[in-house]
C-alpha positions as CSV (number, residue, x, y, z in Angstrom):
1,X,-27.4,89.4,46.6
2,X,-26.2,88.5,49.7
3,X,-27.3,87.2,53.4
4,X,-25.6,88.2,56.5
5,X,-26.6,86.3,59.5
6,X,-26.3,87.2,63.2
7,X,-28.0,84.8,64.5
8,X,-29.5,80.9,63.7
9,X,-31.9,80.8,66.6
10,X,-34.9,81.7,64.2
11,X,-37.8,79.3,63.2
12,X,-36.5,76.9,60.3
13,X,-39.4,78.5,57.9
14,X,-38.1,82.1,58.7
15,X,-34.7,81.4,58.6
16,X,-34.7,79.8,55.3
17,X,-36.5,82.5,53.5
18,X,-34.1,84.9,54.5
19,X,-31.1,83.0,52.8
20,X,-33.2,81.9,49.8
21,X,-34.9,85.3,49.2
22,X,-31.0,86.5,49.4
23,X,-29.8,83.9,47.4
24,X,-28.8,83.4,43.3
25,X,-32.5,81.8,43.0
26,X,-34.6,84.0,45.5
27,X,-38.2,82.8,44.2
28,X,-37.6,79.6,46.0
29,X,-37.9,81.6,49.0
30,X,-42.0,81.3,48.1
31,X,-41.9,77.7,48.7
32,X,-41.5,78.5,52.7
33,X,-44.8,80.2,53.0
34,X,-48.5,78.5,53.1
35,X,-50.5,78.0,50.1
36,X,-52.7,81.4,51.2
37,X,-50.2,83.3,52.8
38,X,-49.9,87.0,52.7
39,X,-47.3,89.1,52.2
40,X,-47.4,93.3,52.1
41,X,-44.7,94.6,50.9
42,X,-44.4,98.4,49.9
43,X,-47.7,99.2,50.3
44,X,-48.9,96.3,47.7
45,X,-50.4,92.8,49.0
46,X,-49.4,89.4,47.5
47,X,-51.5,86.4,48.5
48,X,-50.6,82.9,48.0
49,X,-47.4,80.7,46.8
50,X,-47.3,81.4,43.4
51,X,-48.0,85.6,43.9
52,X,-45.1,85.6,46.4
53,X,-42.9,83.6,44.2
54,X,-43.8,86.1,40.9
55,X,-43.1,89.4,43.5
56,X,-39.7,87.5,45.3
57,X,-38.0,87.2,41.8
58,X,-39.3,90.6,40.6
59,X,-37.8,92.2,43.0
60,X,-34.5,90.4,42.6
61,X,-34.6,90.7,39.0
62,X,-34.9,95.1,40.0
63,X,-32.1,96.0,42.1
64,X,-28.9,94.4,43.5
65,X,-28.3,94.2,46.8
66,X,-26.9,93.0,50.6
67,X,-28.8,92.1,53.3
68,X,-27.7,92.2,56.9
69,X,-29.8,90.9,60.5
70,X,-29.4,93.6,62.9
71,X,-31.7,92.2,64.9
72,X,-34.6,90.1,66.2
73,X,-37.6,90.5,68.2
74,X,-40.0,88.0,69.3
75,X,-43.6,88.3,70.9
76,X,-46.6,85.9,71.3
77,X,-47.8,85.9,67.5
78,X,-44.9,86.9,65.6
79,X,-41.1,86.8,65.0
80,X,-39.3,90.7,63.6
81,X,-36.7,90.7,62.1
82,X,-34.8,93.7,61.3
83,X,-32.3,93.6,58.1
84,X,-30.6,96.6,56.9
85,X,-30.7,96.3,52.8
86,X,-27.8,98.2,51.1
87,X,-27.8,98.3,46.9
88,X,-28.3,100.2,43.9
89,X,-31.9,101.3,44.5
90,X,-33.2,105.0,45.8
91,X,-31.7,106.0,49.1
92,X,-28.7,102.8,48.7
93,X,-29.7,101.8,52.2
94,X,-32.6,101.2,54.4
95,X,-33.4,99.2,57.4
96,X,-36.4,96.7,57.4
97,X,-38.4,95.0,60.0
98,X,-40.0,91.7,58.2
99,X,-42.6,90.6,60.6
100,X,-43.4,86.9,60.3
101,X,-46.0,85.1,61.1
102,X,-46.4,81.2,61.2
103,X,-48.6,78.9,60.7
104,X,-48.6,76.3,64.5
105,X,-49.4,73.3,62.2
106,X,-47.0,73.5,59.4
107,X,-44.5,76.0,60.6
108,X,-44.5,77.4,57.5
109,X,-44.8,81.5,56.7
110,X,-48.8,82.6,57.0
111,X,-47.9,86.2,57.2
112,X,-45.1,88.5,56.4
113,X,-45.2,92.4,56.5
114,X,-42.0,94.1,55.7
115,X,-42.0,98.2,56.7
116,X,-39.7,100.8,57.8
């Protein structure tokens, strides 16, 4: 797996999942998120650290795969991102808008929801 990057104006939090989730050890990725945070994924939910660490390498251990930022929108609550995923899964390419949400005291991920 790989990370490319247009931009390193994101939030520490959100910017370092995105290089660990795309890294060699991707389920370190988990360690950027609150203790209850949520994350939906393909229409399953995953709540807390050590469910999002179990799904992260999972899903790393399933397919192989790129991952390029297209893009990044910003609004009062939450931070999109939009990565285009290329690899050796069903359809080879997709983009994917990963809609953080942080936490204001920690900084830390409280909420992602990756769609279409």
């Amino acid at each position: 797996m790989s990370l490319t990057t247009q931009s390193r104006t994101l939030p520490m939090a959100i910017m370092t999942y995105l290089e660990r989730s795309a890294s060699a050890k991707p389920a370190s990725a988990g360690a950027t998120c609150t203790e209850n945070a949520v994350v939906i994924d393909d229409g399953k939910t995953y709540t807390g650290e050590t469910a999002i660490t179990a799904w992260l390498a999972g899903s790393a251990a399933e397919f192989e795969y790129t991952t390029t930022q297209l893009r990044t929108e910003k609004d009062e609550s939450s931070t999109t991102v939009v990565n285009r995923v290329e690899g050796n899964f069903p359809g080879r390419s997709v983009d994917l808008n990963y809609r953080f949400e942080l936490d204001a005291e920690s900084g830390l991920i409280q909420a992602l929801t990756i769609s279409i």
